[in-house]
C-alpha positions as a Python dict, from the first residue, in 0.01 Angstrom:
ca = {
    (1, 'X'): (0, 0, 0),
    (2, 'X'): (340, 35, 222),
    (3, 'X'): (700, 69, 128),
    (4, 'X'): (980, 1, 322),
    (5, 'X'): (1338, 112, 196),
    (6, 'X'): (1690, 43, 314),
    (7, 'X'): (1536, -2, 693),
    (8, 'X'): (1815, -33, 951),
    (9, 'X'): (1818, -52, 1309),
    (10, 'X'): (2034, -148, 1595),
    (11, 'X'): (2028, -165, 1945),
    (12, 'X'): (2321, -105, 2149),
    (13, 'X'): (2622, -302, 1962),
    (14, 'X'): (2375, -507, 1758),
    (15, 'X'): (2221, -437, 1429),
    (16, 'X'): (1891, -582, 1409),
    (17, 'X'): (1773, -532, 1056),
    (18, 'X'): (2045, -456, 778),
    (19, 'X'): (1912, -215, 475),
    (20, 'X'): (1615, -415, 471),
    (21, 'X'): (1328, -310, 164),
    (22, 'X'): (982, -470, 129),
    (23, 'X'): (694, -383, -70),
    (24, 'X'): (348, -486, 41),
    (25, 'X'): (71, -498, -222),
    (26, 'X'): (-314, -371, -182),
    (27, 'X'): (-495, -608, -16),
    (28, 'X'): (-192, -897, 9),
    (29, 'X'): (-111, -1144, 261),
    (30, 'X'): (257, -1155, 320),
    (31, 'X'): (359, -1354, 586),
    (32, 'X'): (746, -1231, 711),
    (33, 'X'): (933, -1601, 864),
    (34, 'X'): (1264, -1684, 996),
    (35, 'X'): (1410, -1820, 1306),
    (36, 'X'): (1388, -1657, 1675),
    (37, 'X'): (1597, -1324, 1696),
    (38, 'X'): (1626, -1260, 1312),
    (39, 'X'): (1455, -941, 1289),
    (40, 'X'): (1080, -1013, 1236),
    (41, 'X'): (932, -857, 1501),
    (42, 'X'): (1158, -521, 1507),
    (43, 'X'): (996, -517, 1199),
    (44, 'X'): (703, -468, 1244),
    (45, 'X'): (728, -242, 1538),
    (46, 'X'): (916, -3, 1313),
    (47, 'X'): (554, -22, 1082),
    (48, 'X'): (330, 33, 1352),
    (49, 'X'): (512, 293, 1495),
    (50, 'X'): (628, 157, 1833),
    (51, 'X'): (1000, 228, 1727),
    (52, 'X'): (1149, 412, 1450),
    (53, 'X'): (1442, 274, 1199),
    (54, 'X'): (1793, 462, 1254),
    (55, 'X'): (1730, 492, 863),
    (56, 'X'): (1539, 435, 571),
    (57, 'X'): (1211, 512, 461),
    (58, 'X'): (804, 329, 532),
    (59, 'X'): (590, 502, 281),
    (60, 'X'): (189, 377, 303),
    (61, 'X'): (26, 460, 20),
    (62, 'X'): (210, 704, -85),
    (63, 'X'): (281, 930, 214),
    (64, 'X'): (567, 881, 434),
    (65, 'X'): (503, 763, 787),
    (66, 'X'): (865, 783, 857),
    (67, 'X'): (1121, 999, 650),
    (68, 'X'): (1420, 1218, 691),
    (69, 'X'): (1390, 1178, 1076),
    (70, 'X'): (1034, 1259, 1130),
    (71, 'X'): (791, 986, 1252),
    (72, 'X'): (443, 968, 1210),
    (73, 'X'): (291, 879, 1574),
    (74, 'X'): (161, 469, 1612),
    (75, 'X'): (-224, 638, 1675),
    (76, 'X'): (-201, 825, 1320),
    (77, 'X'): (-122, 555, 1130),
    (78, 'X'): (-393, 349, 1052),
    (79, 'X'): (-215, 33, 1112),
    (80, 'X'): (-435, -214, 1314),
    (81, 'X'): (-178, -460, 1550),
    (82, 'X'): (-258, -812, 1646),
    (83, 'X'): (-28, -928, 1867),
    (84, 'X'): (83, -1266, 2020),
    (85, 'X'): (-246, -1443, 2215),
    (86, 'X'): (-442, -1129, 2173),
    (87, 'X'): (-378, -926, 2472),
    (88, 'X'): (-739, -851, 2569),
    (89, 'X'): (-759, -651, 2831),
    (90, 'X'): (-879, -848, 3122),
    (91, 'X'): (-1056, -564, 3329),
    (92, 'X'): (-1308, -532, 3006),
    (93, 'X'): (-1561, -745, 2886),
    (94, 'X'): (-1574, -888, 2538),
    (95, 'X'): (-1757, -620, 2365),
    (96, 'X'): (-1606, -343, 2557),
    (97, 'X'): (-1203, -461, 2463),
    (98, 'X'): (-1393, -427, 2075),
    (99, 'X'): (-1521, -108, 2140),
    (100, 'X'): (-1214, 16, 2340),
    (101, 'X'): (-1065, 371, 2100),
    (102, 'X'): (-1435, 370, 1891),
    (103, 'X'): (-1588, 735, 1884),
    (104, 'X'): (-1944, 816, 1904),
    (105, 'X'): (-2281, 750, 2056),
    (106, 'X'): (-2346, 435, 2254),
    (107, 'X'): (-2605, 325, 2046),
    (108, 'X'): (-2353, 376, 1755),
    (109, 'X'): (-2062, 178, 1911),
    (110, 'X'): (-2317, -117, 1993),
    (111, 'X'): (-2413, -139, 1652),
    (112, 'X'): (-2052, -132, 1560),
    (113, 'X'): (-1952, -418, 1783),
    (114, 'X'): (-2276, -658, 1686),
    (115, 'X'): (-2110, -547, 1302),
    (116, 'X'): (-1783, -645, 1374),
    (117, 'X'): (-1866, -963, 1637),
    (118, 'X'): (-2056, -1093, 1337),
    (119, 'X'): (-1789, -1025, 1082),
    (120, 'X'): (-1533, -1252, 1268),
    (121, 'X'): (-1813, -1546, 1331),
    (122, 'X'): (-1861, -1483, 1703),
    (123, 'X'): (-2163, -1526, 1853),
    (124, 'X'): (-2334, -1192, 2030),
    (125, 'X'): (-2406, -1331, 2329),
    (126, 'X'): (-2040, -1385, 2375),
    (127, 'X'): (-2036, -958, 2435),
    (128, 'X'): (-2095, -973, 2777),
    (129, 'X'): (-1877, -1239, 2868),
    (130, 'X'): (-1543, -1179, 3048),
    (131, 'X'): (-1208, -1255, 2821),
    (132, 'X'): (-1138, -1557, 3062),
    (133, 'X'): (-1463, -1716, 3014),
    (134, 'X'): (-1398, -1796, 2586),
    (135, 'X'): (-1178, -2008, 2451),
    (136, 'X'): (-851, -1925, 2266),
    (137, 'X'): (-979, -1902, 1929),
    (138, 'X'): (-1273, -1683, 2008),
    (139, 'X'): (-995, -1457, 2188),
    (140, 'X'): (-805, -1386, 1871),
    (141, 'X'): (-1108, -1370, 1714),
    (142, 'X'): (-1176, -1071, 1931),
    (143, 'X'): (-867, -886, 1894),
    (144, 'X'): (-854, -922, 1529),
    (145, 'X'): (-1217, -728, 1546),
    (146, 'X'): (-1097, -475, 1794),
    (147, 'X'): (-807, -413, 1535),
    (148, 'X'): (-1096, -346, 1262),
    (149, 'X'): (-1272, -164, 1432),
    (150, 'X'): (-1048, 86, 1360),
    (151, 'X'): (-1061, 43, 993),
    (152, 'X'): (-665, -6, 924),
    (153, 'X'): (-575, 23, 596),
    (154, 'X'): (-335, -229, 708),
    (155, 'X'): (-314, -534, 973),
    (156, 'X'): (0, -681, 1135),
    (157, 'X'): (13, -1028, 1317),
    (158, 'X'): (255, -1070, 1528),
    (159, 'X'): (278, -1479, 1574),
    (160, 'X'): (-115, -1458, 1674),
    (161, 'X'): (-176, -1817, 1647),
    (162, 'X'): (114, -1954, 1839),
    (163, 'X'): (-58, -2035, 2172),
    (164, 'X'): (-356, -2215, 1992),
    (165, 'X'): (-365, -2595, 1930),
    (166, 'X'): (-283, -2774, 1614),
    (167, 'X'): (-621, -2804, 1436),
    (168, 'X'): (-777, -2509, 1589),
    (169, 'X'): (-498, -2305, 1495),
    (170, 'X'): (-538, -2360, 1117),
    (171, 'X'): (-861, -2295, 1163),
    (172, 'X'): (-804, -1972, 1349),
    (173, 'X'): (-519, -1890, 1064),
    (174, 'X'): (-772, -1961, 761),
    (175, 'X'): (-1068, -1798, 892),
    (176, 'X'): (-849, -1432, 941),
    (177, 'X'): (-687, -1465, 624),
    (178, 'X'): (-1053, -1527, 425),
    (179, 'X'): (-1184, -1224, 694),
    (180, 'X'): (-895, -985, 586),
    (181, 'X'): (-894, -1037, 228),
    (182, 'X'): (-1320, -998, 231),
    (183, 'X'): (-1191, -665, 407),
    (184, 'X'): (-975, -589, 150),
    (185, 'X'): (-743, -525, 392),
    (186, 'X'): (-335, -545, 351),
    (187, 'X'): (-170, -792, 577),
    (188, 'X'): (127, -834, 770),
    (189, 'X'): (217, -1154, 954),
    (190, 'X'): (536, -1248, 1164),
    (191, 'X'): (570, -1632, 1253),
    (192, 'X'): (871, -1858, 1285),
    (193, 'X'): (652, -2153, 1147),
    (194, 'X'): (705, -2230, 783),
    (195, 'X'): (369, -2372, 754),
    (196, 'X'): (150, -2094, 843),
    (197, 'X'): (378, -1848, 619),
    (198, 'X'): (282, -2110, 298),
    (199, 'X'): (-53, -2125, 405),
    (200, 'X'): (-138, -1827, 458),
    (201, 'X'): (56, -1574, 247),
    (202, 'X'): (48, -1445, -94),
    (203, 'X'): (389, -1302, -42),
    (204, 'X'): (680, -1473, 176),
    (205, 'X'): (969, -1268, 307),
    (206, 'X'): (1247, -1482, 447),
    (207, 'X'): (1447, -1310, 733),
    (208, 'X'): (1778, -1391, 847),
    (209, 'X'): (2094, -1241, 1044),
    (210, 'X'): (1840, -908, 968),
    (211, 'X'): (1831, -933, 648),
    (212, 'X'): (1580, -1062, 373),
    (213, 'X'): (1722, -1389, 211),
    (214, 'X'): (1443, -1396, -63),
    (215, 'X'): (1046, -1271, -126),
    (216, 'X'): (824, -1411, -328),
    (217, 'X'): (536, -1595, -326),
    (218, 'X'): (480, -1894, -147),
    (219, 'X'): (549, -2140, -426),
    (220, 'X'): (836, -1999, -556),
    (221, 'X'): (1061, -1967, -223),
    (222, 'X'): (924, -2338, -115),
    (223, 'X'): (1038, -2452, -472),
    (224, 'X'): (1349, -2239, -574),
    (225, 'X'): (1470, -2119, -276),
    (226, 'X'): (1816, -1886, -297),
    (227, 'X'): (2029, -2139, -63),
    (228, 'X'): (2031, -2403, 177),
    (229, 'X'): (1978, -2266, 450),
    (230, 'X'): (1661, -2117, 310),
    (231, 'X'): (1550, -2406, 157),
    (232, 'X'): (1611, -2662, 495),
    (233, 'X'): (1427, -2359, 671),
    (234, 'X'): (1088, -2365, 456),
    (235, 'X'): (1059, -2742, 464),
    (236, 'X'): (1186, -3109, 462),
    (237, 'X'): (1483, -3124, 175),
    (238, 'X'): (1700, -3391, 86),
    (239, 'X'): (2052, -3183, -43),
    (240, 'X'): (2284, -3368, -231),
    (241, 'X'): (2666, -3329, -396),
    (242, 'X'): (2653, -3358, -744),
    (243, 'X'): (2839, -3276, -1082),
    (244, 'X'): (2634, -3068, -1289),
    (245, 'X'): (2589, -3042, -1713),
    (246, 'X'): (2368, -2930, -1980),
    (247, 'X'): (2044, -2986, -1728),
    (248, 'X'): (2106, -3301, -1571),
    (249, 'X'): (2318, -3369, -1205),
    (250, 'X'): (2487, -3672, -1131),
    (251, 'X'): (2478, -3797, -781),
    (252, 'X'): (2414, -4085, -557),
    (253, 'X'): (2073, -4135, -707),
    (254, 'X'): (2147, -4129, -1073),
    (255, 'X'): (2107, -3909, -1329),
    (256, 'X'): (1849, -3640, -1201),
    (257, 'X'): (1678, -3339, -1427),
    (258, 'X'): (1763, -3016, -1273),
    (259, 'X'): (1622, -2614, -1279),
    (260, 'X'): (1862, -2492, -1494),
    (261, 'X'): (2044, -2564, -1823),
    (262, 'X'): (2304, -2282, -1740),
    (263, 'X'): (2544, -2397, -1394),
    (264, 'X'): (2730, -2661, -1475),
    (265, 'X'): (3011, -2792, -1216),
    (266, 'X'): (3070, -2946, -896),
    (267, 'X'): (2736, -2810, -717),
    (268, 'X'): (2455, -2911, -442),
    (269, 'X'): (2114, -3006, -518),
    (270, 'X'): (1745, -3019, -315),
    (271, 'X'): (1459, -3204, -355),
    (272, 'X'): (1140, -3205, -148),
    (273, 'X'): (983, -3526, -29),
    (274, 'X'): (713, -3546, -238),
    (275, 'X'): (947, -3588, -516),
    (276, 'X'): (1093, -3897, -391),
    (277, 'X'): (898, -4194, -495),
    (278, 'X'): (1063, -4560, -305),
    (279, 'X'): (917, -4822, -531),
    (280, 'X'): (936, -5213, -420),
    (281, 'X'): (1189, -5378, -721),
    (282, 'X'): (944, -5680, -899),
    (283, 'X'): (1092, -5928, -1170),
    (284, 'X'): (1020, -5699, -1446),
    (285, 'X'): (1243, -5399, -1304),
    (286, 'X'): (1535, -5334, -1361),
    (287, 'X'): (1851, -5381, -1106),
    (288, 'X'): (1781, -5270, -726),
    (289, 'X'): (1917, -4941, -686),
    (290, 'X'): (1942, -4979, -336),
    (291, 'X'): (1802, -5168, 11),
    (292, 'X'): (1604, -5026, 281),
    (293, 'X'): (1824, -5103, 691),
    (294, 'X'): (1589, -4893, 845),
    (295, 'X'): (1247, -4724, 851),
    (296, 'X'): (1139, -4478, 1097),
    (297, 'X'): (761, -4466, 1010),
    (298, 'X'): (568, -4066, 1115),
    (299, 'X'): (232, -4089, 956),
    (300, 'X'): (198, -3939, 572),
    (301, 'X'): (601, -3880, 568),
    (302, 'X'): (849, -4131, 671),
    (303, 'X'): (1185, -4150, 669),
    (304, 'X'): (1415, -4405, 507),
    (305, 'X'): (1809, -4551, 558),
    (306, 'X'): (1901, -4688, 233),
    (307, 'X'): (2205, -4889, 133),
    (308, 'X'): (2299, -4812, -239),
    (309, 'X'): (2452, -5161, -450),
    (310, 'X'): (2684, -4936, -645),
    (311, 'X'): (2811, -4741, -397),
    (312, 'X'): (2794, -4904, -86),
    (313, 'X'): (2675, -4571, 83),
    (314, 'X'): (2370, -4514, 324),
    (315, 'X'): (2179, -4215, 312),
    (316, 'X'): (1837, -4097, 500),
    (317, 'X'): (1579, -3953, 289),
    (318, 'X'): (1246, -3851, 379),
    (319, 'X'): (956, -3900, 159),
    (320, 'X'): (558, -4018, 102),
    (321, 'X'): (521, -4342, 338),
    (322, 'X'): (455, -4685, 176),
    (323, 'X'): (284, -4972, 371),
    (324, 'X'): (439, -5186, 125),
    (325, 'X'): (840, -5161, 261),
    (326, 'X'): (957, -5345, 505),
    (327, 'X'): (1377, -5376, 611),
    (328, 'X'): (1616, -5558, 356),
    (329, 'X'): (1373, -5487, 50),
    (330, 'X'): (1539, -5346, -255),
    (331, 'X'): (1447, -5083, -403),
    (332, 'X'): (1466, -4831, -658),
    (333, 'X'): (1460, -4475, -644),
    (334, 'X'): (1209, -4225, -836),
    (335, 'X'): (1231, -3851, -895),
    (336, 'X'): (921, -3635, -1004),
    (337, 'X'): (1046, -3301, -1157),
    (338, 'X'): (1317, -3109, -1154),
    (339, 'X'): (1589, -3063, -835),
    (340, 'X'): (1658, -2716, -750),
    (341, 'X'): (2027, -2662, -837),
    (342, 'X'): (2228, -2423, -605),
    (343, 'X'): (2410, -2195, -841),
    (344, 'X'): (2714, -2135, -529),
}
């Protein structure tokens, strides 16, 4: 559907996005993350026209919209733009900021709008009222049908859930995604939240310094990500020094099974919280690995200070909370599948 290749820009003494190259499947989801002032949103500004790349190439489906210099205007593009708490206009009512750039009769347009009002679940009486006078989620609801309403063979978000609440939010966020992919539309979506990029996306980009770090889908860059700073990025990790051969790292928690049979050496490994397992040591166990000095309890993941016998050295861990610890237990440590291995 689009094609970006070796995109570079730069304002003034700063270069923005470094030879960056994407491609976005029909009808995909791919959400485009990474911290504040990476790149994200230059990106997609360069797709929907509002600024052109110094170089490269954005192909959509097979024609260039900007190539050897010459830029296809934002309004020729088909590209429908979402951006950050839906910038309704406020001089229009509901139904008019949906209708605002449709062609045609008024009968037409009406018919349009009920269409479209009903495709993102929003009530029709809500037409007439003023953009003030709904609630958050209605109001991205409205600018994601005002960007349909021009039939895009393509949608960008730019961080359009950000203002919203926690559990309306995902709401919001799973509700467009279903909507868009009914639509059979392609997807763009910038966010800084980790979260919303696994949740939502078939595709993940990860941005940094202006340049993509790794794509793939969602469970692949949560579960083999490229480095560190990646992998601390997408999630809650526990990275640990180890000495690496023929599969298996040894480090402060034992012997642990890692990703691959080929590194071997002094490297770093990561595993995710929900592959750390605390158990309570019984009578039948064997030898306490270690002793809990401190618990800092947050709902369904805690995090643990634990004392190891051999070693003598404390480390904090997150990982799935237990009602069953308390401070000075021993304990012994448990890891489900592999640890992702750094290879540098």
């Amino acid at each position: 559907m689009l094609e970006l290749t070796h995109i570079s820009k730069t304002f003034g003494a700063v270069r923005v996005l470094d030879d960056v190259s994407l491609t976005i499947p029909p009808g995909s989801r791919t959400a485009i993350v990474g911290p504040s002032g990476s790149g994200k949103t230059t990106l997609l500004r360069l797709i929907a026209g509002f600024d052109a790349p110094d170089s490269g190439q954005i192909m959509m489906q097979g024609k260039p919209l900007f190539a050897d210099g010459q830029c296809v205007p934002a309004h020729q593009r088909r590209i429908g733009f979402v951006p950050q708490e839906g910038a309704l206009f406020p001089h229009l009512r509901v139904g008019e900021n949906i209708a605002w750039g449709l062609r045609g009769a008024r009968q037409a347009k009406r018919d349009r709008v009920a269409a479209l009002m009903a495709m993102v679940s929003l009530d029709a009486k809500l037409a007439r009222r003023w953009p003030h006078e709904i609630s958050g989620g209605q109001q991205q609801r409205v600018a994601l049908a005002r960007a349909l309403a021009q039939q895009p063979a393509v949608m960008l978000l730019d961080e359009p859930f950000s203002a919203l609440d926690t559990g309306l939010r995902a709401a919001t966020r799973k509700a467009t995604a279903e909507l868009l992919t009914q639509a059979g539309v392609a997807s763009i979506l910038v966010t800084h939240d980790q979260k919303e990029a696994l949740s939502f996306a078939s595709q993940i980009a990860v941005i940094r310094h202006g340049r993509f770090t790794q794509v793939g889908s969602p469970f692949e860059v949560y579960s083999q990500p490229t480095d560190e700073e990646t992998a601390l990025f997408l999630g809650d990790a526990l990275i640990l020094p180890a000495e690496v051969a023929e599969g298996k790292a040894r480090c402060l928690l034992g012997e642990v099974a890692v990703d691959s049979a080929a590194v071997c050496g002094a490297k770093r490994i990561m595993l995710r919280p929900e592959q750390i397992r605390v158990l309570p040591c019984d009578n039948q166990q064997a030898a306490p690995q270690a002793q809990i000095v401190g618990i800092d309890f947050a709902g369904y993941l805690s995090s643990l200070t634990l004392r190891f016998a051999q070693s003598g050295e404390s480390l904090s861990l997150q990982t799935v909370t237990d009602a069953a610890w308390s401070p000075g237990m021993q304990v012994n440590v448990q890891i489900t599948g592999p640890a992702r291995v750094f290879a540098r």
